[in-house]
N, C-alpha and C positions, 0 to 999 in steps of 0.2 A: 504494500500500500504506500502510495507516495504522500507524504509531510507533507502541513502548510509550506514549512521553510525553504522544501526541495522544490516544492512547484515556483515558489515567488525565488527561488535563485536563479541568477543567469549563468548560461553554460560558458565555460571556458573561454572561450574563441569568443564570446561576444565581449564578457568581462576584460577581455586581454585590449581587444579592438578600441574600447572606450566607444563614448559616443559619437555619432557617425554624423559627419558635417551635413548641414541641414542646404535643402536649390538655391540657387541664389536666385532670388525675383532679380526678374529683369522683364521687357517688353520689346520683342523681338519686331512685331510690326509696325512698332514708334522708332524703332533702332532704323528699319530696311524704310520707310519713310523719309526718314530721316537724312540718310547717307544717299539716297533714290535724288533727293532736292538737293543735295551738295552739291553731287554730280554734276545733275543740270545746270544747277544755279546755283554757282560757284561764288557769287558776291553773298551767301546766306551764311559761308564760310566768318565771314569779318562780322556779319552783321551780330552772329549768335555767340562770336568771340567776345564782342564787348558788351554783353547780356551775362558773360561769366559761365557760358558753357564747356564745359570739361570732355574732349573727344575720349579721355581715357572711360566716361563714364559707358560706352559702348560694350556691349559682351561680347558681342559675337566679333571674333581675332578678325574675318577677312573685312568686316563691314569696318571694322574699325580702322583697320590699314590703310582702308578706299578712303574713308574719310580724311587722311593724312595724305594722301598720295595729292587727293584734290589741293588740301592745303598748300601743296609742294605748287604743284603745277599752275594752281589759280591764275594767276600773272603771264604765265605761257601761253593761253589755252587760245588758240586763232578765232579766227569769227566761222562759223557753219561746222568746226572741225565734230566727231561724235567724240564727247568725252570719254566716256567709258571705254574707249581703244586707249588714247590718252593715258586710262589711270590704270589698264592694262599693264601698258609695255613698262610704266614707273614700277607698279607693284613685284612685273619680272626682272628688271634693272636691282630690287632691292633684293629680293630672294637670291638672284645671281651672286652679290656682293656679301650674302650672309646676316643682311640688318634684318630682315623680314621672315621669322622663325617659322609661319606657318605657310600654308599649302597657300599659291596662287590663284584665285577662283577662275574659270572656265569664261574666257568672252562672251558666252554666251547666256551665264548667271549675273554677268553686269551689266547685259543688254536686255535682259529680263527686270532686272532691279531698278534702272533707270525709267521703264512704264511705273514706277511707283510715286514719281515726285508728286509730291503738292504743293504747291507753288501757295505762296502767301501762308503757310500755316507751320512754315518750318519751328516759330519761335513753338509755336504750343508741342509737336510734336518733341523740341528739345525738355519742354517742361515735363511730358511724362518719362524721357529717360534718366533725366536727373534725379526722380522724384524714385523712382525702381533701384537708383544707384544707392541713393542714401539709405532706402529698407533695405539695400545687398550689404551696406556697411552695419546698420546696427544687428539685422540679423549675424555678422559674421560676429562681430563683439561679444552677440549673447552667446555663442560658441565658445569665442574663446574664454570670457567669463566662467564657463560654466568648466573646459577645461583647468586655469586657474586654481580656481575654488575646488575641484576634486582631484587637485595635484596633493602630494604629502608635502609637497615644500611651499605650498602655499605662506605667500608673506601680505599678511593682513594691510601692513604699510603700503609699501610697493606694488603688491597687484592691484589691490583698491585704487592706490592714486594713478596707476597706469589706466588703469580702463574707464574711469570720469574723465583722465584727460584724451583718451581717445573715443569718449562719448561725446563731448564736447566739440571735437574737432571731427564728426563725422558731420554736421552740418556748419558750421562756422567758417564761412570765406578764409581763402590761405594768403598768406600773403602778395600774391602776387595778383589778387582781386586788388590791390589799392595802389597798382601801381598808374601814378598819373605824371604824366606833362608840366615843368613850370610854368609852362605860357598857359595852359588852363588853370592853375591856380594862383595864377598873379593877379587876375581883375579880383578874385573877389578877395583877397589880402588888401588890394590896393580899395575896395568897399569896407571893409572891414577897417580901415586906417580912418574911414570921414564917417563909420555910424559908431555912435555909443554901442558897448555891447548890452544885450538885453540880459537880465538877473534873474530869467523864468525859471533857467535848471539850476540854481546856485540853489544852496541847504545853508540858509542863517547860518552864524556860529552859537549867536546869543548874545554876542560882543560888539559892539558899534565900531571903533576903530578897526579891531581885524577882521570884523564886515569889510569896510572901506578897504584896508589894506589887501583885501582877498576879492577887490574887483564884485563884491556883491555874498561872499563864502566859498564855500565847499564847495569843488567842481567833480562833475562823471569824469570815472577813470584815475580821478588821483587817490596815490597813499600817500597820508600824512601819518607821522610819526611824533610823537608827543612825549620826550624825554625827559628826563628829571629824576635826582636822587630820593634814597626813600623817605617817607612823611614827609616830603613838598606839598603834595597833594592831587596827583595825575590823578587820583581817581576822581575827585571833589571834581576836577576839572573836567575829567569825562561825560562823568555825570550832567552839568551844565551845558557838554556840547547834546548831549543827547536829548535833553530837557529842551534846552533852543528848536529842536530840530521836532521833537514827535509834539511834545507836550504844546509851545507855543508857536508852530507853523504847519503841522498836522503832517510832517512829513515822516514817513514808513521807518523806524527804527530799529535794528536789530544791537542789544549788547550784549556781549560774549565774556563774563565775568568771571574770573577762574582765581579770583582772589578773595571776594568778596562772595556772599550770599546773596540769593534775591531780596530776602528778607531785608538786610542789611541796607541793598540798593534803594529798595520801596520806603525805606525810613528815612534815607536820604534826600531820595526824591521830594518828598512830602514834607520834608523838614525845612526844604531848600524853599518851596514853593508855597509854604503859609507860612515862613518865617516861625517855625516854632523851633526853640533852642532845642538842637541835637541832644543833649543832656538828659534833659525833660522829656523826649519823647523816648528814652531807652528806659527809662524809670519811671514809664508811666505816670510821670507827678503833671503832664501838661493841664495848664490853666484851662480858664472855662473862653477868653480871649483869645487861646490856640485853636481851643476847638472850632470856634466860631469862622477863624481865617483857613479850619482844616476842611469845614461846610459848603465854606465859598471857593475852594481851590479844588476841591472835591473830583466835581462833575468836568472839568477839564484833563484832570489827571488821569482820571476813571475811560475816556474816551479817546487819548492820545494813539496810538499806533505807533507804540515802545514795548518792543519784546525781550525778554532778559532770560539770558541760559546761565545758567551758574556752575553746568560739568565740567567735574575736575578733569576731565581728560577732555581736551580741545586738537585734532588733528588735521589738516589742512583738507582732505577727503572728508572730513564730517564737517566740516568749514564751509568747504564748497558744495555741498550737497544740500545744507542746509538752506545757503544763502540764492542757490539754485531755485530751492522751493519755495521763496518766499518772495523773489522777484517772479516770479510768473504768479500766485496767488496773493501777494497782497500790494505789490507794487513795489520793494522793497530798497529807497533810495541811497540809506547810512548804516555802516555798521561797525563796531567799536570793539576793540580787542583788547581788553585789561588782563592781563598782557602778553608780549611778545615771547618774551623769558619761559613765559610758562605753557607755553604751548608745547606739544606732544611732536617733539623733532623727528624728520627723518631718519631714515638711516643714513649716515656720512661717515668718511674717513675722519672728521676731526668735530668738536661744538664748532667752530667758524661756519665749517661751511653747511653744518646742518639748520644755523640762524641764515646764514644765508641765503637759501633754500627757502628757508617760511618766509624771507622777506620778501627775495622774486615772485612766489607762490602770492604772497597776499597782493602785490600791483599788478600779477595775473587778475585776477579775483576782480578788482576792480575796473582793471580793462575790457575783461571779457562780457563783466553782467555793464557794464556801465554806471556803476555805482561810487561813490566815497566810503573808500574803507580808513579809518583813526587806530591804530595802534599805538598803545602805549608802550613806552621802552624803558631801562631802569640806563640808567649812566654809571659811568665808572666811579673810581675815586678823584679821580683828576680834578675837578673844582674843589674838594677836600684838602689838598696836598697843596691847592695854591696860595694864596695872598687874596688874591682877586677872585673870591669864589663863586662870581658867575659863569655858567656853565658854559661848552664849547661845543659844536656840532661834533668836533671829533673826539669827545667821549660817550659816544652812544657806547655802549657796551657789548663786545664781542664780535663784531663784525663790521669790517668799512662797508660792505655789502646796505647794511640799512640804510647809510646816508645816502649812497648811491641809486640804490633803488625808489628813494621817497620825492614822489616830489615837493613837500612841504613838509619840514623840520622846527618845529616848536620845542624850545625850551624853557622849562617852568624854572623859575630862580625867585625864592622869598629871604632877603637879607636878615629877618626877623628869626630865621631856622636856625641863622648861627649868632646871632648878636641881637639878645633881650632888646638893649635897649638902644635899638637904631632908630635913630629918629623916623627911619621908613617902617616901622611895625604896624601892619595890619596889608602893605603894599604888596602885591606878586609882579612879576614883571613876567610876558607872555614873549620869548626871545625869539622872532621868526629868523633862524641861521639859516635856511635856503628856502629860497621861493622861486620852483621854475617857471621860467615866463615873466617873473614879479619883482618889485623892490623887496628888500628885507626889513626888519625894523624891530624894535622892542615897542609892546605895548602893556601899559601899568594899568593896572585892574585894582581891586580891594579883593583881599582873601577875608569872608567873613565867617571864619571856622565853625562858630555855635550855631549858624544855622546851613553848615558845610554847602558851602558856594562859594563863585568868586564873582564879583558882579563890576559893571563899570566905572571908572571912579565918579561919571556923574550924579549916580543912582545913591552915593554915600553922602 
């Protein structure tokens, strides 16, 4: 009698074989359409080139060659001459010489193919073979995924982040989609030079001067990096950019807290935002005056579009997957990384280049979704060990890699950290050390610690 176990096992040869690659969709009559109207109409060549059509996206080996061969000869091709002789004798010219691996088709299957054109409809027919290429791409992913993941050397790290970034890039233009012309991008630089620029996709910061200083805030696609020794106050300050951005501009916040608790955050927030002394509100001793500013601050806090993750383990594949799902469902414009240090590294030959790594990885992040991502950094000792203890871009801590990669470098420096009684106590100063594209500058704030914020020195 044959076992559950024995019937639900697989036989040898099939266990040995692993799983068996899955067709590749493709559309074989949008392909021979396709290459049918090349032929013919060899200007559809240029035309679906600069539409960002990909000739490799073609299956079938001989259609695709034809389509090259065309490309070759376009420029040759006489007036009445029959192309398909043409792309004939190139495709034998190329077999001869050894470039063209597979079988030359019969003149008489490219005088058959060429009854296939359709003339005016080539761009739509390239739409369904690109559209069969991209499910040939993620279908092969879910393959090799699933290979991956049922290998014993499976590496959690590395296969993960391998196969998000070749998800990613199974539909995401290559680079060679953005290559243009200076004469076509000079007129509009040169419009760009006589119109203000508009502030519709800038993200407040919360701060008026490095509003101003930042051309309107926060732009898509940059990382900013927000350094500072510890108890300066990068979080207090995080907090505030986050606060600027979901709480009083309504705009989609993501923070990624691997220092603090949510708990911790939410009291902060709250404490920042009705002024009720931090103190008071961990000791429950808040007045009935708190409560009252906690009633009126309430229903704006309550509805903001501020999300806060508090796992301790942050790794740039749950980074990106996360921040993945949140720009397509909730629109997702800012996201805040307290902090850098503590993020779940790579694997690398040395810590240098494994920060260096999350740091490329996070201006990926922001390039790719179109988003502002804020990383906070821990700096070295260097402003400690000096005289002059304002901080210096180049003690971000552990890698030149950070400064390199950011395009906007803030350094948090309070004189009051090391010296009671500086006549500047209560001041922070916001150190902008690179601004690409921008002037630099320091701008002074008020650190108001008890209700942990930093706020503008007008508002004091």
């Amino acid at each position: 009698m044959t076992t559950d176990t024995e019937m639900w096992a697989p036989d040898e040869a099939t266990a040995e074989a692993g799983p068996r690659p899955p067709a590749r969709p493709c559309d074989l009559e949008a392909e021979r359409i396709l290459v049918a109207t090349a032929i013919m109409q060899p200007a559809a060549i240029d035309e679906l080139g600069a539409e960002g059509f990909d000739p490799a996206d073609i299956t079938t080996d001989w259609l695709r060659w034809s389509w090259w061969a065309v490309e070759e000869l376009r420029t040759a091709f006489n007036d009445g001459e029959l192309k398909y002789l043409a792309v004939h004798r190139q495709l034998e010219t190329w077999h001869a010489e050894g470039r063209m691996p597979v079988r030359v088709p019969a003149i008489s299957d490219l005088m058959e193919l060429s009854n296939h054109a359709h003339y005016g409809a080539a761009a739509w027919y390239a739409t369904r073979v690109t559209k069969k290429a991209v499910a040939a791409r993620i279908v092969a992913l879910g393959y090799d995924a699933i290979l991956k993941g049922s290998s014993p050397a499976f590496d959690e790290d590395a296969d993960v982040a391998a196969i998000q970034a070749d998800l990613d890039g199974a539909v995401r233009p290559t680079d060679e989609d953005h290559l243009a012309a200076i004469g076509d991008l000079l007129l509009d630089s040169i419009e760009r030079a006589t119109t203000p620029p508009s502030n519709e996709d800038r993200i407040p910061t919360g701060f008026i001067d490095l509003d101003s200083l930042l051309c309107g805030g926060w732009a898509p696609g940059q990382l900013v990096v927000i350094g500072a020794r510890p108890a300066m106050g990068k979080s207090t300050l995080a907090a505030d950019f986050a606060r600027g951005a979901a709480i009083r501009n309504k705009i989609p916040t993501l923070f990624e807290s691997l220092e603090m608790s949510q708990a911790e955050l939410s009291d902060r927030i709250l404490s920042a935002e009705a002024r009720i002394a931090h103190h008071h509100l961990k000791q429950g001793i808040a007045t009935n005056d708190d409560m009252t500013r906690a009633a009126r601050r309430a229903p704006d806090i309550a509805a903001a579009p501020l999300w806060i993750n508090d796992g301790a383990l942050l790794s740039l594949p749950i980074l990106r997957g996360r921040v993945r799902n949140l720009v397509r469902t909730k629109g997702l414009r800012l996201v805040i990384v307290d902090y850098l240090q503590l993020m779940q590294a790579p694997k690398a030959e040395n810590r240098q280049q494994a920060v260096a790594e999350i740091s490329r990885n996070l201006k990926l992040i922001a390039k790719d979704f179109g988003i502002t991502v804020i990383v906070l950094c821990q700096l070295n000792r260097g402003p400690e060990q000096r005289t002059e203890k304002k901080p210096l871009v180049s003690d971000l801590r552990e890698s030149g890699a950070i400064e390199q990669d950011a395009d906007i470098v803030i350094l948090l420096h309070r004189e009051d950290a090391y010296e009671k009684e500086t006549p500047r106590a209560g001041e922070a100063d916001l150190i902008v050390g690179k601004h690409r594209g921008g002037p630099t500058a320091t701008i002074t704030t008020a650190f108001q610690g008890h209700y942990s914020r930093f706020v503008d020195m007008g508002q004091t």
